[in-house]
C-alpha positions in Angstrom: 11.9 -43.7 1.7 9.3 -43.4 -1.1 6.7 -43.1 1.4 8.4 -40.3 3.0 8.9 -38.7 -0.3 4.7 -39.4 -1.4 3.7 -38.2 1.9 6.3 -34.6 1.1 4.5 -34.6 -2.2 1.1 -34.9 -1.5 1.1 -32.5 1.6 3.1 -29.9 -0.8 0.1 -30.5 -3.4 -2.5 -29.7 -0.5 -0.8 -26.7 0.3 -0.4 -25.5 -3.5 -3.7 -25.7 -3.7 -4.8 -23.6 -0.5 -2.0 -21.1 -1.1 -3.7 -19.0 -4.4 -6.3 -18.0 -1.6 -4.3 -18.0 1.3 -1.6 -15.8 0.9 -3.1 -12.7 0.0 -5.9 -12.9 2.1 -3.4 -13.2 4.9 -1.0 -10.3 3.4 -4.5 -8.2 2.9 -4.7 -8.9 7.0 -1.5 -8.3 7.8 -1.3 -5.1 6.1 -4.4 -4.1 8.2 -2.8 -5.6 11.4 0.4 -3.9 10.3 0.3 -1.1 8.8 -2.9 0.0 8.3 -3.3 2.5 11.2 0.9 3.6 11.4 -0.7 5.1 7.8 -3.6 6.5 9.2 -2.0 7.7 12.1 0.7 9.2 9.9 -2.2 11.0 7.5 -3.8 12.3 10.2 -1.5 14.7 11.8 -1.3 16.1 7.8 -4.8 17.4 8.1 -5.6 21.0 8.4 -8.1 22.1 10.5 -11.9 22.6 9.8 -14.5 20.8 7.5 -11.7 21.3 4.5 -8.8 19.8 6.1 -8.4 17.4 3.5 -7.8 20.6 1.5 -5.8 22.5 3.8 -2.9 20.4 4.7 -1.3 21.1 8.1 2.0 22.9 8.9 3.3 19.5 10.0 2.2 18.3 6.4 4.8 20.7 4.9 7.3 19.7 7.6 7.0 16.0 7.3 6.9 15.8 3.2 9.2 19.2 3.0 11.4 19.9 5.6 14.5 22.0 3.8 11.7 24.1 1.8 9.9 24.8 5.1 12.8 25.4 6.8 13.8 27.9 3.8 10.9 30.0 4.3 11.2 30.5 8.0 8.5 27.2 8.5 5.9 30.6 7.2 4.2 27.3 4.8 2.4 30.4 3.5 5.6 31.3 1.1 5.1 27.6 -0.4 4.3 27.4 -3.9 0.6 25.5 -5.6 2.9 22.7 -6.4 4.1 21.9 -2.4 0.4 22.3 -2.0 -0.5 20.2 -4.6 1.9 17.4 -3.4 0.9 17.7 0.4 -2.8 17.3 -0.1 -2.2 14.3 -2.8 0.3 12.8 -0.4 -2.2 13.0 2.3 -5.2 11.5 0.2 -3.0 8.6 -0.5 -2.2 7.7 3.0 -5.7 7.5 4.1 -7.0 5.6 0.4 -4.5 3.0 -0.6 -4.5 1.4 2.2 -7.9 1.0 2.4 -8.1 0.2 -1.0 -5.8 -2.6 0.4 -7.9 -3.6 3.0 -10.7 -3.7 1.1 -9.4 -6.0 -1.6 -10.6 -3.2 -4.4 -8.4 -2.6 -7.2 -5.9 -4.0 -4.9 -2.6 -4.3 -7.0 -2.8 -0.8 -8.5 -3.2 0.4 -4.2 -0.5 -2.0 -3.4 1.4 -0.8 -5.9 0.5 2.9 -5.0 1.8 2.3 -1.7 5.1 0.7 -3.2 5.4 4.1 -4.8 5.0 6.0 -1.7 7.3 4.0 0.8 10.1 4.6 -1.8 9.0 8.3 -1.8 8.6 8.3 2.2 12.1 6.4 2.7 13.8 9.5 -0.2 12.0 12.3 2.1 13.4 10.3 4.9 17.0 10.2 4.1 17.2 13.2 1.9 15.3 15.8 3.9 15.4 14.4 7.6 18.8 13.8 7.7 17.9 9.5 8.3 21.0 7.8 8.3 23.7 5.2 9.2 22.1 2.7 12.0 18.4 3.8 11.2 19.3 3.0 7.6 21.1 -0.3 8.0 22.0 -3.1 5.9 21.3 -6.5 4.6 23.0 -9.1 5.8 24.0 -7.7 9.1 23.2 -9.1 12.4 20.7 -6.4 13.3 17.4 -6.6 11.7 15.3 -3.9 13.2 16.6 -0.8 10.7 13.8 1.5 9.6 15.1 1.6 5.9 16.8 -1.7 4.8 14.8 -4.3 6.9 11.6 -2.6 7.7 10.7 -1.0 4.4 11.7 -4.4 2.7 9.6 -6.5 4.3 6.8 -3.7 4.0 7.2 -3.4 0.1 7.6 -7.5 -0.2 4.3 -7.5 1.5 2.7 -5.2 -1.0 4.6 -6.7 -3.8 3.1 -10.4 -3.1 -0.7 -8.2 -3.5 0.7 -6.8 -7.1 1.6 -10.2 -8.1 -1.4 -12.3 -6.4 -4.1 -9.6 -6.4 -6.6 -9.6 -3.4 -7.3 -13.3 -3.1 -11.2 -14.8 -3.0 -12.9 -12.9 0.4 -11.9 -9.2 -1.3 -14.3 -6.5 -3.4 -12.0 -7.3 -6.7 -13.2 -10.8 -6.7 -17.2 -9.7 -6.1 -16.5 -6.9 -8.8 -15.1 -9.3 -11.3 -18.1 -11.7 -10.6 -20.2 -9.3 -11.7 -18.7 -8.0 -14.5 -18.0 -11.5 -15.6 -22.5 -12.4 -14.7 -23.0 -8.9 -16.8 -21.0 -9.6 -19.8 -22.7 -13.2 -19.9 -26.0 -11.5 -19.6 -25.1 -9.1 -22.7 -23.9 -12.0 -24.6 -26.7 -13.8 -24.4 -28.7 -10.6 -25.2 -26.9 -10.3 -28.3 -27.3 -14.1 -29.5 -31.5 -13.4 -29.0 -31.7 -11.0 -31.0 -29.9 -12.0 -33.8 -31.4 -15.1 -33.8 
């Protein structure tokens, strides 16, 4: 029995060790393989049209992120005020940067937790303005576990929460960028001990 438990230990000890790197380099990917292009994908149809589309949000960008205030003026976006604007074009920028901030691995928990922001924004615009409800919203600890809000949007923030709490892991820009700052600060140190010596 004590060998059983050494053996439990010491393979628990291995895979300690391997987990600092592991899981956010694996959550980093899964977000990629996930979720990655269901963002893009999404930010796309927000685009206006032309070289300034990033400026210009689409109609469907008002509908999507506005739907009673669009529907209020006749779905005329035109009669929407600076602010809607303002909202829509930021909304869209964020879709297309977090998560490739994510994927990236650069400044990594501030994206993830960007994106934890705008799930619980996209899930409020769900449910408040398109009507999402019952089935679609679900619940924990039911038997189903395919509901858009309570199962999929919990797994999807758990995701991005283990990146806010781990950061990017080793193969990620935050990890070359702190390198260097960490080689540059050693390099002004040492600067500053020459000369006053």
């Amino acid at each position: 029995m004590n060998a059983l438990v050494a053996a439990h230990q010491s393979v628990a000890a291995r895979l300690d060790a391997v987990s600092t790197a592991l899981i956010p380099t694996l959550a980093r990917l899964t977000f990629a393989g996930v979720l990655l292009i269901y963002f893009w994908n999404a930010a796309r149809t927000k685009l206006g049209d032309g070289v300034l589309g990033f400026l210009r949000p689409s109609d469907g960008a008002y509908i999507q992120i506005f739907p009673r205030a669009v529907e209020a003026a006749g779905y005329d976006v035109s009669q929407l005020g600076v602010g809607h604007w303002a909202i829509a074009v930021a909304g869209t920028w964020a879709e297309f940067l977090l998560p490739l901030l994510i994927v990236l691995g650069l400044l990594t928990r501030l994206a993830a937790l960007g994106m934890i922001g705008f799930v619980a924004v996209q899930t409020w615009v769900d449910i408040t303005g398109h009507g999402l409800g019952g089935a679609d919203i679900g619940g924990w600890f039911d038997r189903a576990a395919d509901a858009i809000v309570a199962d999929q949007r919990a797994l999807w923030v758990f995701l991005l929460l283990t990146l806010v709490l781990k950061g990017a892991g080793p193969l990620s820009a935050d990890r070359l960028l702190a390198r260097l700052t960490a080689g540059s600060r050693r390099e002004d140190g040492q600067r500053s001990r020459s000369a006053a010596a």
